[in-house]
N, C-alpha and C positions, 0 to 999 in steps of 0.2 A: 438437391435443389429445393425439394416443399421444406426442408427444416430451415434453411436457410433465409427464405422468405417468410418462414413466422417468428424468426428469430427477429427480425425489422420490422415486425406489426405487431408493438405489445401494447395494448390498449388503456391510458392513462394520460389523466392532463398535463403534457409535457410544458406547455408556454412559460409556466411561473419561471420555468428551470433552464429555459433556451439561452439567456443571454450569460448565464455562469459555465452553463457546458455546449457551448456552440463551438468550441474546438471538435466535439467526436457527433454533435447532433446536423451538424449541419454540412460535414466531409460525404463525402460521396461512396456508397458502400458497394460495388458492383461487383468487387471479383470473391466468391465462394472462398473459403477457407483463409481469410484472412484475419489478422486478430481483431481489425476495427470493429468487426461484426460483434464475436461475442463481449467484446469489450461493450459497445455499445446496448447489448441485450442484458448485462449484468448491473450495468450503469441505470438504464431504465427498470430494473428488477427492485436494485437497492434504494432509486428514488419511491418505487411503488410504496416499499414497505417504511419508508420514510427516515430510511437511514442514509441521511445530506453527506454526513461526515465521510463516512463511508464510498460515497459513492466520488467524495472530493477527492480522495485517493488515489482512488483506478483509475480517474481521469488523469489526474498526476502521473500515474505508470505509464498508461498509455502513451501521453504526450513523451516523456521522456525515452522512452524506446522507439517513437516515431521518429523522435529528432534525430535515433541516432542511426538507424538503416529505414525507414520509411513504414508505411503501413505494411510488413512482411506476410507474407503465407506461413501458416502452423510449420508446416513441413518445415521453412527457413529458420527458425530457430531449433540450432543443435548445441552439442556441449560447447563447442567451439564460437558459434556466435555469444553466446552465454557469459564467456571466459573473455571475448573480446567488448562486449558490453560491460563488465566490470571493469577492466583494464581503462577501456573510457573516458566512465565516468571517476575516475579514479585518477586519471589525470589533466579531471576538471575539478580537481579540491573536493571532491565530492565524497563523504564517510562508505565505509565499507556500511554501517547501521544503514544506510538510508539506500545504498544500491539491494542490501537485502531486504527492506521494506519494498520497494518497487518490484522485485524477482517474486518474493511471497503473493504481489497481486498477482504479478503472470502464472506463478503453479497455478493459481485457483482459476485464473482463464483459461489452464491447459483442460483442470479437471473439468471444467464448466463446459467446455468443447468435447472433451469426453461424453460426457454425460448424455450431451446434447447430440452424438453420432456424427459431428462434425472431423473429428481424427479418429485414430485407435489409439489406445495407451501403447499397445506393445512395439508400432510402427514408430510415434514421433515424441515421446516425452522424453526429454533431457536434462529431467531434475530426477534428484536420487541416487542411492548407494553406487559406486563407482560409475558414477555420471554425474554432472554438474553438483556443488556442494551449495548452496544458497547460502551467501554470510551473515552470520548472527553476531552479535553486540555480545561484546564481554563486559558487563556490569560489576564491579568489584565491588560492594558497600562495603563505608568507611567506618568503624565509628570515632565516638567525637571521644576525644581525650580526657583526662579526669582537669585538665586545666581550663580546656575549654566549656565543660560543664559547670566547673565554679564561675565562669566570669559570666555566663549564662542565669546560674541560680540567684548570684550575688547581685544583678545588674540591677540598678533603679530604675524603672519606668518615669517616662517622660509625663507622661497621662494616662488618664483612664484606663484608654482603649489600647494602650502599649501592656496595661498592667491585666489585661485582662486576656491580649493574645500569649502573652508570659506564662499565665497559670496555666491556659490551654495547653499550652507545646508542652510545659514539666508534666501537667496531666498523663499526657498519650507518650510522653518518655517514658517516664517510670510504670506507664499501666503496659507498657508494650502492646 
């Protein structure tokens, strides 16, 4: 209960920041062990240290795992909620890259809740080797064709500034 309640009282001017995160600043946090809490203590952590981007993220996980069983309790996320949250959003057009972007915020909310004496690891984490697999982006780089590089070498800039973004990109090609 006292970790819980300094987990809601981290000391920092929030106002500038209220009207872009009043989704998770302005919900009602009462019941112990839910995710909004540490969501919201990590949220105000990454604004502290001024990392906006960052923290526009977790609020995106958050919201998206709210929408789709509500603000849960640690313990309520298992492999199987996990596996039914991919399934989902997955049959809301949604990439497998972008459901493991959102999972990757919540490990770190799991370990954040760890850390913080909020769960145990050994009791409720549902990420990891023969438990939930979090889906990662298969990136294939292409490269470009010998045909496509003559029409690139060969081309005539329009202007200046065509002729000078041209030298740039052959530059960092050929310098690799």
């Amino acid at each position: 209960k006292k970790i819980w309640i300094s987990l809601l009282s981290v000391e920092f001017d929030f106002p500038p920041f209220c009207r872009r995160f009043s989704w998770i600043f302005e919900e009602y946090h009462s019941r112990p062990g839910t995710i909004s809490i540490v969501y919201l203590f990590y949220i105000k952590t990454l604004l502290q240290q001024g990392r906006i981007g960052s923290a526009i993220n977790y609020l995106t996980s958050y919201r998206s795992l709210k929408k789709f069983k509500g603000n849960v309790l640690f313990i309520d996320i298992t492999v199987n909620y996990l596996f039914e949250y991919e399934q989902w959003m997955l049959n809301r057009n949604v990439t497998k890259t972008y459901v493991g972007i959102v999972l990757l915020s919540l490990r770190t909310i799991f370990n954040e809740a760890i850390e913080l004496h909020v769960i145990k690891r050994e009791n409720w984490y549902p990420v990891g080797r023969r438990k939930y697999q979090i889906p990662s982006s298969r990136n294939t780089k292409k490269a470009l064709g010998m045909d496509d590089m003559k029409r690139i070498y060969y081309h005539e800039p329009f202007c200046e500034l065509q002729k000078k973004a041209k030298d740039f990109w052959l530059f960092c090609y050929f310098a690799n």
